[in-house]
N, CA, C and O atoms as CSV, one atom per row, in Angstrom:
chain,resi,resn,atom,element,x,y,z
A,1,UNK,N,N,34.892,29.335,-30.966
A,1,UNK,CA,C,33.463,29.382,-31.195
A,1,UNK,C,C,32.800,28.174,-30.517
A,1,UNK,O,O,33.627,27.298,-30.265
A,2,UNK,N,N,31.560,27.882,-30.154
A,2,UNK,CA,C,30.918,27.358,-29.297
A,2,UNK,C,C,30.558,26.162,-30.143
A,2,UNK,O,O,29.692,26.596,-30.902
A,3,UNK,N,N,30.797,24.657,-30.469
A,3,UNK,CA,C,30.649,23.257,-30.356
A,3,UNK,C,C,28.771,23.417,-30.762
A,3,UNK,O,O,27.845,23.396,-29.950
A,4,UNK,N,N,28.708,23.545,-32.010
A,4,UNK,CA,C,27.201,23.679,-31.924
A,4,UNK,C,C,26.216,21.858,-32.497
A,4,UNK,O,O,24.994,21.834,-32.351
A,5,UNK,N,N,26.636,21.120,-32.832
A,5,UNK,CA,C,26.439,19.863,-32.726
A,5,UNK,C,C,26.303,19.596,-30.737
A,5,UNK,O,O,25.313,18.982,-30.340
A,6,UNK,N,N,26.648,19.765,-30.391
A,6,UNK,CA,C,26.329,20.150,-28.475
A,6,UNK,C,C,25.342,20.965,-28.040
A,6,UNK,O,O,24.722,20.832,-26.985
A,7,UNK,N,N,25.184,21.884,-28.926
A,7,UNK,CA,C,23.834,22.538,-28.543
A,7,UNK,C,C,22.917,22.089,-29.028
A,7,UNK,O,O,21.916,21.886,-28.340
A,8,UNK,N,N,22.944,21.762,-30.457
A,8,UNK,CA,C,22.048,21.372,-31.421
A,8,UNK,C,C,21.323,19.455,-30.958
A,8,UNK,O,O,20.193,19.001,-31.136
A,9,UNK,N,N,22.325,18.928,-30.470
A,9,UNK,CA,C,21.688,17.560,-30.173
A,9,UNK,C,C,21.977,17.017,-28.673
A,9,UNK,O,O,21.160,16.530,-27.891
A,10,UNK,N,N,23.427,17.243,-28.478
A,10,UNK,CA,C,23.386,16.602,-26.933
A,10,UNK,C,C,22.745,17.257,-25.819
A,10,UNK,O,O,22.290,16.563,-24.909
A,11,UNK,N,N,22.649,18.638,-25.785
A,11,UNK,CA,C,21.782,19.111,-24.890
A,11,UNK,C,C,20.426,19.003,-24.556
A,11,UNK,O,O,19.945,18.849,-23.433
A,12,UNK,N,N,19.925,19.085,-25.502
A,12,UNK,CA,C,18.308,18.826,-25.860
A,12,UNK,C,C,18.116,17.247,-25.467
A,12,UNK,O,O,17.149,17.048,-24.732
A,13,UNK,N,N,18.866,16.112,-25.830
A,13,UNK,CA,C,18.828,15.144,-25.291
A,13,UNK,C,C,18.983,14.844,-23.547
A,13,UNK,O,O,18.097,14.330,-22.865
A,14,UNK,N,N,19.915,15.160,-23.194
A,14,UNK,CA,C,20.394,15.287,-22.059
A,14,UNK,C,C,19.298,15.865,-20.945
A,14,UNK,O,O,19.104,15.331,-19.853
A,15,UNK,N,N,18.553,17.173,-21.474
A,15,UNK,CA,C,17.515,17.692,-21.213
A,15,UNK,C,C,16.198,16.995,-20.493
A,15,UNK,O,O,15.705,17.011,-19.365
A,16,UNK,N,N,15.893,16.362,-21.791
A,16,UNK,CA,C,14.592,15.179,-22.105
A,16,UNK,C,C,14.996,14.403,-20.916
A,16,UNK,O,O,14.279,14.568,-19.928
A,17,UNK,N,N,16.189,13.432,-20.779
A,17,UNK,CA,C,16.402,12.390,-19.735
A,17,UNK,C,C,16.333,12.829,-18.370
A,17,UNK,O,O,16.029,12.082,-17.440
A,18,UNK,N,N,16.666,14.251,-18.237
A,18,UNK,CA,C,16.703,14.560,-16.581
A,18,UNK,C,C,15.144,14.876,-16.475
A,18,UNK,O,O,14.566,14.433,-15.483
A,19,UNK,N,N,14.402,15.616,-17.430
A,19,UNK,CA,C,13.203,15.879,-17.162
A,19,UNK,C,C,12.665,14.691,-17.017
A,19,UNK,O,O,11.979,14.848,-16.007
A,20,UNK,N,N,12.503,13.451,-17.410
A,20,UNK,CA,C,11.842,12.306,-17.645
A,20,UNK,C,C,11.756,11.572,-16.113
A,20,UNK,O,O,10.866,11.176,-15.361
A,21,UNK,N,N,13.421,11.647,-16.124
A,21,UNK,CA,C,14.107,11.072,-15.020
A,21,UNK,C,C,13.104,11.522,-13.186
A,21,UNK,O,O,12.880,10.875,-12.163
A,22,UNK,N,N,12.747,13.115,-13.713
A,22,UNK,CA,C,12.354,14.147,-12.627
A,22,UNK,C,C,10.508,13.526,-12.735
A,22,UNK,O,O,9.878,13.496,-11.678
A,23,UNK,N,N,9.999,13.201,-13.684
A,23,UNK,CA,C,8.838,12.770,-13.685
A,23,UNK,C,C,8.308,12.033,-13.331
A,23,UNK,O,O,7.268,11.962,-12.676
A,24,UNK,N,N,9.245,11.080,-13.894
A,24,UNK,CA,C,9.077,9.314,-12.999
A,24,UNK,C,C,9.620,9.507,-11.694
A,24,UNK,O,O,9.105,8.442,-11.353
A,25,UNK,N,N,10.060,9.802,-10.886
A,25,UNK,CA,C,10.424,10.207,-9.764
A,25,UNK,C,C,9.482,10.536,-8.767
A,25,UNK,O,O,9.460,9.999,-7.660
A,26,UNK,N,N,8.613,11.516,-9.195
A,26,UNK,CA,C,7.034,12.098,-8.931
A,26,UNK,C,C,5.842,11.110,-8.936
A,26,UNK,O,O,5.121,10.885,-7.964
A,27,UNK,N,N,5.689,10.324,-10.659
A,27,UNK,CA,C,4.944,9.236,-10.190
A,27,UNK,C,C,5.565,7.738,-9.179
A,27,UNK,O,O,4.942,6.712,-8.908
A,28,UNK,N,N,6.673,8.041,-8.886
A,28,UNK,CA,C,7.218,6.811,-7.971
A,28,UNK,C,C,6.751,7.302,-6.814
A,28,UNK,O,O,6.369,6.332,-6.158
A,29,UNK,N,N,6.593,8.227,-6.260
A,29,UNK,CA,C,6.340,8.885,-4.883
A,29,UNK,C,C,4.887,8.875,-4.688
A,29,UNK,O,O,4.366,8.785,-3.576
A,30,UNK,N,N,3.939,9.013,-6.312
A,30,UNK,CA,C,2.719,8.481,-5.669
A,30,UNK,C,C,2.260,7.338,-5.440
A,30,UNK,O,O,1.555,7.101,-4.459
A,31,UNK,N,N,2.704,6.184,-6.599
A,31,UNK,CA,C,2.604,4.720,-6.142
A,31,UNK,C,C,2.959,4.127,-4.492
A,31,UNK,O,O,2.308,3.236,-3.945
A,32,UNK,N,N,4.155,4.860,-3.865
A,32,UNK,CA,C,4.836,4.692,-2.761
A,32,UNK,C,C,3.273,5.014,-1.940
A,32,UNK,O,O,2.689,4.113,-1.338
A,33,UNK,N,N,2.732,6.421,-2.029
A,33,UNK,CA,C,1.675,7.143,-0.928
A,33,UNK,C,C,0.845,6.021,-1.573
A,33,UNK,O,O,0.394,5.452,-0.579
A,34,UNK,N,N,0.436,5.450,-2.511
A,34,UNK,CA,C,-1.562,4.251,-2.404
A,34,UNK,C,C,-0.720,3.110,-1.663
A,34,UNK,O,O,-1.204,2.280,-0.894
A,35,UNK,N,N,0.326,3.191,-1.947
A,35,UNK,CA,C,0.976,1.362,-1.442
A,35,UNK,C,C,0.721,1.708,0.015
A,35,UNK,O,O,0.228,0.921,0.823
A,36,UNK,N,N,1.216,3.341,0.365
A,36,UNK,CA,C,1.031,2.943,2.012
A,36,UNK,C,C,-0.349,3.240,2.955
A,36,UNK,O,O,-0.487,2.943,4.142
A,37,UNK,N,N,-1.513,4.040,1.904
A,37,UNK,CA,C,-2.819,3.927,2.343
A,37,UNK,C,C,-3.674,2.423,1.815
A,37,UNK,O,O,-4.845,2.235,2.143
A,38,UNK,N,N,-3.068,1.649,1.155
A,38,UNK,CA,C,-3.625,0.475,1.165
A,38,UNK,C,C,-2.907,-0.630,2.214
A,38,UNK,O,O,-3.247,-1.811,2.281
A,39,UNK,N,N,-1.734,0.059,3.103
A,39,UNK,CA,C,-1.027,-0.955,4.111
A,39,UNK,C,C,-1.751,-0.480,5.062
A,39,UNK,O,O,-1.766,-1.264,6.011
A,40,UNK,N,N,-2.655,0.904,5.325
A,40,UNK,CA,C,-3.619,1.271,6.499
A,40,UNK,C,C,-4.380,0.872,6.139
A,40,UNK,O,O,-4.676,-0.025,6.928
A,41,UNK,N,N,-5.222,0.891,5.165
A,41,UNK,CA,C,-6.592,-0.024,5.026
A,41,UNK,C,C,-6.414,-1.299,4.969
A,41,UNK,O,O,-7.337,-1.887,5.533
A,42,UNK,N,N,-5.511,-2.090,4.467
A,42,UNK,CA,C,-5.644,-3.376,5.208
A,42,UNK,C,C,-5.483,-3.713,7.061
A,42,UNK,O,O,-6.253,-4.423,7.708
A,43,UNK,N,N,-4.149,-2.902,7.651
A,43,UNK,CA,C,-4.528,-3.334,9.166
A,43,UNK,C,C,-5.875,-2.457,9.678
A,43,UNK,O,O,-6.360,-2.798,10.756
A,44,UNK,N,N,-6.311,-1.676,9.165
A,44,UNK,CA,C,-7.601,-1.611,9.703
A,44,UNK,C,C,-8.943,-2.514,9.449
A,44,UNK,O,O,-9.955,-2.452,10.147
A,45,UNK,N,N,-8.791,-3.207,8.527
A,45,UNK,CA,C,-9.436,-4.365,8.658
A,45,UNK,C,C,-8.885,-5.797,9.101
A,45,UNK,O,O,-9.486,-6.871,9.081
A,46,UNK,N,N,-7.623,-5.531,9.491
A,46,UNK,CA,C,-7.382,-6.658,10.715
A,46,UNK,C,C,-7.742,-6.764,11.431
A,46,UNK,O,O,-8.250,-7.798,11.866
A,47,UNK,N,N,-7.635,-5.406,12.082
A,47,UNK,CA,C,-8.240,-4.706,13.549
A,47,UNK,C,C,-9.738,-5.402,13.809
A,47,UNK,O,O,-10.240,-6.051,14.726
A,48,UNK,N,N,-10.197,-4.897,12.455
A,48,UNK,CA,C,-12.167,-5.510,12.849
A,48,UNK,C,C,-12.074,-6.757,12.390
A,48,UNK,O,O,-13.244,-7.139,12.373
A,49,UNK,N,N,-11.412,-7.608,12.016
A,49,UNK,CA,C,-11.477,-9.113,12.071
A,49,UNK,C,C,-10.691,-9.722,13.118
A,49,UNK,O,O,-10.726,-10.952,13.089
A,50,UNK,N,N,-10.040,-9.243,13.972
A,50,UNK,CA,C,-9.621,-9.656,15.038
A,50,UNK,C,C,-10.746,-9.643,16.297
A,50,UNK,O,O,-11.052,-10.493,17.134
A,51,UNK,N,N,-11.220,-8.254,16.024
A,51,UNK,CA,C,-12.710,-8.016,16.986
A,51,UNK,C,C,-13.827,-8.760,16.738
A,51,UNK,O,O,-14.553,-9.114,17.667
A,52,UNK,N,N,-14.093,-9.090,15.402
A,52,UNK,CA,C,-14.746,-10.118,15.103
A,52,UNK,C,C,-14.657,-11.451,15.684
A,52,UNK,O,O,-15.587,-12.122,16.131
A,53,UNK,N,N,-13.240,-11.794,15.613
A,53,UNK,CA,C,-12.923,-13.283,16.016
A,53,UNK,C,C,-12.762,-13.647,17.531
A,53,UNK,O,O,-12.544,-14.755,18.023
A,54,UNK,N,N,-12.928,-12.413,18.157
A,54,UNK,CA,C,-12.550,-12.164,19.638
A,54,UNK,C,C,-14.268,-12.478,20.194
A,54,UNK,O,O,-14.583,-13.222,21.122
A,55,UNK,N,N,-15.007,-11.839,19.502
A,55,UNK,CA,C,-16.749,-12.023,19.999
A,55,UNK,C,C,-16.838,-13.552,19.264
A,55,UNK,O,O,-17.467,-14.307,20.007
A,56,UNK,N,N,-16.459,-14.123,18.210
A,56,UNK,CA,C,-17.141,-15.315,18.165
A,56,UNK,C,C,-16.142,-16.544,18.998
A,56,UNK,O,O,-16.488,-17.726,19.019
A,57,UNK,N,N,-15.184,-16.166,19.499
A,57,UNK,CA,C,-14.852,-17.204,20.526
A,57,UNK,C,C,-15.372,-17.175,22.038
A,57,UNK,O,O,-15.355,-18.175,22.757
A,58,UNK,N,N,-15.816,-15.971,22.426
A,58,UNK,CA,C,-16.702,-16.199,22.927
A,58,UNK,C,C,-18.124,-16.344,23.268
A,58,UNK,O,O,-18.726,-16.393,24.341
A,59,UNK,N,N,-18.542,-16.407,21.820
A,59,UNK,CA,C,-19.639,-17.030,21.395
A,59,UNK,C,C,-19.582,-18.733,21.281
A,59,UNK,O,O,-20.446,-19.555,21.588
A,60,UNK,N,N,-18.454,-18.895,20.814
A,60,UNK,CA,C,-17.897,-20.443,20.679
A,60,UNK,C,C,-18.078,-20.968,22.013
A,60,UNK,O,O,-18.958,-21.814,22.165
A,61,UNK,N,N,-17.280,-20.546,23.154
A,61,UNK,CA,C,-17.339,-20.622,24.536
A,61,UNK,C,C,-18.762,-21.009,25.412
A,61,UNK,O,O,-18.762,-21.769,26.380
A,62,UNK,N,N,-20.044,-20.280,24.830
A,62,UNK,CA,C,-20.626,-20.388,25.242
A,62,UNK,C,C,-22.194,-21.280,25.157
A,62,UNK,O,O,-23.171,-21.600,25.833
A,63,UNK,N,N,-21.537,-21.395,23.672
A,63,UNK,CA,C,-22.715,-22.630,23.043
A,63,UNK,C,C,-21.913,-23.752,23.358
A,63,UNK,O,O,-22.713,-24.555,23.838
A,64,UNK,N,N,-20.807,-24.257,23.362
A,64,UNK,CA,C,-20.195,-25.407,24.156
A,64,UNK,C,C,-20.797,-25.448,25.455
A,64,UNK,O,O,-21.478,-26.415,25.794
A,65,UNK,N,N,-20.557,-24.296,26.337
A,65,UNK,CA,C,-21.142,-24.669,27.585
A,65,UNK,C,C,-22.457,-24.825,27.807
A,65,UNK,O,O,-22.812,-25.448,28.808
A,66,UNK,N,N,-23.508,-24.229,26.818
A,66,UNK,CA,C,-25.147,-24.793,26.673
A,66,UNK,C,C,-25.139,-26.378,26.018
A,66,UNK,O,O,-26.079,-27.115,26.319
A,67,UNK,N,N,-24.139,-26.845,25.185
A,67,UNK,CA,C,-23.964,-28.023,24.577
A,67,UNK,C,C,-23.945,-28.673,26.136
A,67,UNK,O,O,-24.923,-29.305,26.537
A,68,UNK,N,N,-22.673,-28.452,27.040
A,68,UNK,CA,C,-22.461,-29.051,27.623
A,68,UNK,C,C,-23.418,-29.570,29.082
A,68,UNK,O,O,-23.378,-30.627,29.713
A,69,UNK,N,N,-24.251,-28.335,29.269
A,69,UNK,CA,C,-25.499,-28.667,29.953
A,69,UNK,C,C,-26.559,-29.472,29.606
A,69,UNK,O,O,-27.127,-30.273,30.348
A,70,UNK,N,N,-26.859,-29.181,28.208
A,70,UNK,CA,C,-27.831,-29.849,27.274
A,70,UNK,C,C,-27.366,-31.355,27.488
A,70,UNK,O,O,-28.156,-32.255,27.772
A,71,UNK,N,N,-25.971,-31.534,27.318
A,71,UNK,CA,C,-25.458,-33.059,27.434
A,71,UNK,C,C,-26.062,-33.819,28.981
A,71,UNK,O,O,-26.420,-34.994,29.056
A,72,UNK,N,N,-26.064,-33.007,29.923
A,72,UNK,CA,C,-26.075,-33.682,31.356
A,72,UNK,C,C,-27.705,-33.785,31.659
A,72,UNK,O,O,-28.107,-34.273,32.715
């Protein structure tokens, strides 16, 4: 005859942990997808602070060289 303390408790347990196991699994895979649209939204605002820093050096460049006329 069939071990019914095994049906009655270890299965149902056993159950619960793989389902749980299968859930958290699912929310791990979405934390993974914001972690990696917040690693694109940050280098895309590298991108425009690099472009940023690229126009004010040569903005830098060029008020030195009005400095440097202004000086003579």
């Amino acid at each position: 005859m069939l071990n019914q303390p095994f049906f009655q408790v270890a299965l149902p347990i056993m159950f619960t942990v793989l389902i749980a196991a299968w859930l958290n699994s699912k929310g791990i895979d979405g934390v993974h997808k914001r972690l990696d649209d917040f690693a694109s939204r940050l280098g895309r605002i590298e991108d425009k602070l690099t472009a940023i820093e690229t126009r004010l050096t040569g903005v830098e460049k060029k008020v030195d060289a009005l400095e440097l006329k202004a000086w003579r």
